[in-house]
ZAMARGU-4260 file (C-alpha; in steps of 0.2 Angstrom, whole numbers, plus 5000, padded with zeros to 4 digits):
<rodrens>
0) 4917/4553/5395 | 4908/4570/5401 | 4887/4573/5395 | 4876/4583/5397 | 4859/4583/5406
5) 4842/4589/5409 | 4834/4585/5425 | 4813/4586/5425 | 4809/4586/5443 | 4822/4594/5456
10) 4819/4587/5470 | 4828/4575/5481 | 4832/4561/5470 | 4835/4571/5453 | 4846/4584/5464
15) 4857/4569/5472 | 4858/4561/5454 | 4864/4578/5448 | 4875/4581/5463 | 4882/4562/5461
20) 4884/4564/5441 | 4893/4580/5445 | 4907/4575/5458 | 4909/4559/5446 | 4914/4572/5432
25) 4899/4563/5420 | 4893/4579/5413 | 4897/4595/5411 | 4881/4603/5410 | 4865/4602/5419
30) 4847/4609/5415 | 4832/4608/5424 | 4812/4612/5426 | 4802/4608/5439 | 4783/4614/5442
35) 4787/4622/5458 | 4797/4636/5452 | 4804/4639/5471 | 4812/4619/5469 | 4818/4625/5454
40) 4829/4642/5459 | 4833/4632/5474 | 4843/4617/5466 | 4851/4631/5456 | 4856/4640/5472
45) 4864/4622/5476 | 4875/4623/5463 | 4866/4605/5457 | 4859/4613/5439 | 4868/4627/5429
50) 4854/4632/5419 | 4834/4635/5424 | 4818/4632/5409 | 4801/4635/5408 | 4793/4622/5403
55) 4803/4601/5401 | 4804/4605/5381 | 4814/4620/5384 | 4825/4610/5395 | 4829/4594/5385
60) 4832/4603/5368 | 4853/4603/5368 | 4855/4588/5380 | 4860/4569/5378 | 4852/4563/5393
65) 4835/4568/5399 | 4829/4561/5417 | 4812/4563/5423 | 4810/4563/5446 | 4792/4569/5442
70) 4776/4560/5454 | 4772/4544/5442 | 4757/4553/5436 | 4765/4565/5428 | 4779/4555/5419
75) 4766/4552/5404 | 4762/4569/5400 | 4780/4573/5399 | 4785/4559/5388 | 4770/4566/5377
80) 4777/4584/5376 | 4795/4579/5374 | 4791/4567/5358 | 4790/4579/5345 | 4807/4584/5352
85) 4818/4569/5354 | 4832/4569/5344 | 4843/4551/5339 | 4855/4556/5351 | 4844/4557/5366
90) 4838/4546/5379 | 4825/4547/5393 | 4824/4539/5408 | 4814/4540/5423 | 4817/4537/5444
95) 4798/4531/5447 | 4796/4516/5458 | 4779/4512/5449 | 4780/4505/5434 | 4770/4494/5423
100) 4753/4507/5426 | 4765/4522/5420 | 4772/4510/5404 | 4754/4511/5399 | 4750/4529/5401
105) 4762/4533/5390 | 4757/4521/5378 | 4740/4526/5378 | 4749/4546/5375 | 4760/4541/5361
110) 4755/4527/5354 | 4768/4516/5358 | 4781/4516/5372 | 4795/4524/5363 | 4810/4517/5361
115) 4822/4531/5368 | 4810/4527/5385 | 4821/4518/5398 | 4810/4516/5414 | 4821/4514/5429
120) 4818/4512/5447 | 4834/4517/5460 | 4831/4508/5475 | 4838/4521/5486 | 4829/4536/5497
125) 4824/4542/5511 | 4810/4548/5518 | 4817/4567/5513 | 4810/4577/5501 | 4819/4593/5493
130) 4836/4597/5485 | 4841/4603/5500 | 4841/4584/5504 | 4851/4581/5491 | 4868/4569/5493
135) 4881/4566/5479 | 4882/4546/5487 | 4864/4542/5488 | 4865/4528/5475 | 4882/4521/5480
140) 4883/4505/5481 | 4862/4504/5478 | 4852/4492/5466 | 4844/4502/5452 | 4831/4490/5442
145) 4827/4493/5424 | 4811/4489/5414 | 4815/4490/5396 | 4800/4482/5387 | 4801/4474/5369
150) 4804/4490/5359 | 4813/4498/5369 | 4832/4502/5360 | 4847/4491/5368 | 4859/4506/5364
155) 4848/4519/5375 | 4849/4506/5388 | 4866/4506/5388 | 4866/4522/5389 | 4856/4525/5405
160) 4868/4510/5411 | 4883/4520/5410 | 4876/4535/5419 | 4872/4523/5434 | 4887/4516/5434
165) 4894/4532/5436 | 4883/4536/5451 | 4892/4519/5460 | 4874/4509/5456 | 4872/4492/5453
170) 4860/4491/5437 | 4848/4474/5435 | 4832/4471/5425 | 4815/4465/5429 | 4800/4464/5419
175) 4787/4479/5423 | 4773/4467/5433 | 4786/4459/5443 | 4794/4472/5449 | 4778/4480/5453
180) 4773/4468/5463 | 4788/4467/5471 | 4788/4483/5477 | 4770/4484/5481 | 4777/4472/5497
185) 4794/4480/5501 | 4792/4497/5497 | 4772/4504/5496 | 4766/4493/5509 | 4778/4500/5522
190) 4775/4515/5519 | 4754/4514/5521 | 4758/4504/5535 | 4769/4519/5544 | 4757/4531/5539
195) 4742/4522/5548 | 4753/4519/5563 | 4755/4535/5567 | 4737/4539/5562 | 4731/4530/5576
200) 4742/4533/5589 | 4737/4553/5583 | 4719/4547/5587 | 4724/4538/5603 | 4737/4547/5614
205) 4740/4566/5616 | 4752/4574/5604 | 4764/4580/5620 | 4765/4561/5627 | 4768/4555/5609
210) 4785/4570/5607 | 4790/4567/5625 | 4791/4546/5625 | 4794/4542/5608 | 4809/4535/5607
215) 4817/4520/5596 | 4805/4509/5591 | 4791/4520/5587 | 4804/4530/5577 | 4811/4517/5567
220) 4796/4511/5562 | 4788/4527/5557 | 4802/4536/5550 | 4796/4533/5531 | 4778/4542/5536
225) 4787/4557/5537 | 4788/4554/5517 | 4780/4566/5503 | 4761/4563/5507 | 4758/4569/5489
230) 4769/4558/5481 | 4765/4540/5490 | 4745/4544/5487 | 4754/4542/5469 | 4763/4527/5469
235) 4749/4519/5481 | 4735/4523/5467 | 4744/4519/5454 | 4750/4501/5459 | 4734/4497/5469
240) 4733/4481/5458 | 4747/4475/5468 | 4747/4484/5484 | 4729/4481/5491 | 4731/4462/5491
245) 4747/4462/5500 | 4738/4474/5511 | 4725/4462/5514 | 4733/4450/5519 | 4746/4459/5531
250) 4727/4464/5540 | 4724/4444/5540 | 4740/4442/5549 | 4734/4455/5560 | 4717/4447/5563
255) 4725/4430/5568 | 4739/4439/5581 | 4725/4448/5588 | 4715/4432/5590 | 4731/4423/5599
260) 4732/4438/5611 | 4713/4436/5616 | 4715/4417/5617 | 4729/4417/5626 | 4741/4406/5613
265) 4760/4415/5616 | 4765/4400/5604 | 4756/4407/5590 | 4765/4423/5596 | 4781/4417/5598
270) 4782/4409/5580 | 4778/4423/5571 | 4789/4434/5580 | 4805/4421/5576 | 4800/4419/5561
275) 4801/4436/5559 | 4816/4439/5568 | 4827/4426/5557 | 4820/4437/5539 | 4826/4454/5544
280) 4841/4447/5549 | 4847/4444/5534 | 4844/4459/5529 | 4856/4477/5525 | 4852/4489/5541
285) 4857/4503/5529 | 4843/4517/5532 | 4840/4519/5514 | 4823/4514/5506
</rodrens>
């Protein structure tokens, strides 16, 4: 079974998904807008969509699947502008990793959250941004969650199912709040942290002794804070509900390590450090987000 799409946003994650859909043989057509008109010629110069549009209306009219890889912020406002549009064979889905706060901006610009509205979350990435980036096995093999809410239509769900599936994903569902807290911890707060990092060691060291000694520690922890500034300032904003108190108490944790080192207590270091150790373990060293 072939469809066709319409990609609003070009970037990394909706070129990869066109590129993945594509090599799958899943559609047979791909449309695209993207604000940045540059983006947009470039994913067509990528072969990753055949047709450009001026504005997301333009570009969902004659297409069954309709995917938004916009900043959360602006996922709302598109929704809005597509309603009047949507036809009964459509569906609409977005790649956000925010989304309880974006569930009700679209209810506050529609009325309701409608019911060809699948919000999804891919839990793949990297800390690239641009088609150029984009990579036809990004979600092989990934966990993609949806967060289909109560009048949300089972079939569209389905249907933004299948297209995963055809991407090599494995597809769950989580209710909006959860997963937004969830990802508050794994995701947002990684990403603050990275970026502060290399904050203050900008404030501390020289730039030329940071390029000429940096070496594997300092670069795998800091490797997402070469992330879309733009975007995380999004995400961060948008699920600060979640992400400040997790953030408070990493700086806790902070405060008691600090007090170990100044008091001389290597077994307070030692325990977290193990504990610590045994957690990360367990866990896939894939590179992806």
């Amino acid at each position: 079974m072939s469809t066709s799409l319409a990609l609003i946003g070009v970037g990394h994650i909706g070129g990869s998904m066109a590129a993945g859909l594509r090599a799958a043989g899943a559609v047979h057509a791909i449309h695209g807008y993207d604000s940045d008109s540059e983006a947009l010629e470039q994913a067509r110069s990528l072969d990753l969509i055949d047709a450009v549009h001026p504005t997301p209306e333009a570009a969902a009219k004659e297409v069954e699947l309709i995917v938004l890889a916009t900043p959360p912020s602006a996922i709302a406002e598109v929704c809005r502008s597509l309603e009047p549009h949507i036809a009964e064979h459509q569906v609409v889905t977005d790649v956000g990793s925010i989304k309880k706060p974006v569930l009700q901006e679209i209810e506050q610009a529609c009325g309701q959250v409608p019911p060809w509205f699948v919000p999804g979350h891919p839990i793949s990435g990297t800390e690239k941004s641009g088609a150029q980036h984009a990579s036809s096995g990004l979600f092989r093999d990934r966990r993609v969650v949806l967060t289909p809410v109560s009048g949300t239509d089972s079939g569209k769900v389905d249907r933004i199912c299948w297209m995963w599936e055809q991407l090599g994903a494995q597809v769950e569902r989580m209710d909006a709040d959860t997963h937004d807290a969830l990802f508050a911890g794994i995701s947002h707060l990684p990403h603050v942290l990275a970026y502060a990092l290399m904050e203050v060691l900008t404030d501390t060291f020289p730039a030329e002794e940071l390029k000429r000694y940096a070496a594997g520690g300092l670069l795998d922890f800091t490797r997402i804070a070469s992330s879309n500034p733009e975007l995380w300032l999004d995400i961060c904003q948008a699920n600060r509900e979640h992400l400040a108190p997790v953030l408070e108490k990493f700086q806790g944790r902070i405060g008691e390590l600090i007090a170990a080192l100044h008091n001389d207590q290597p077994d307070v270091l030692r325990g977290s450090f193990t504990t610590a150790k045994k957690t990360r373990d367990t866990l896939r060293p894939d590179g992806h987000e």
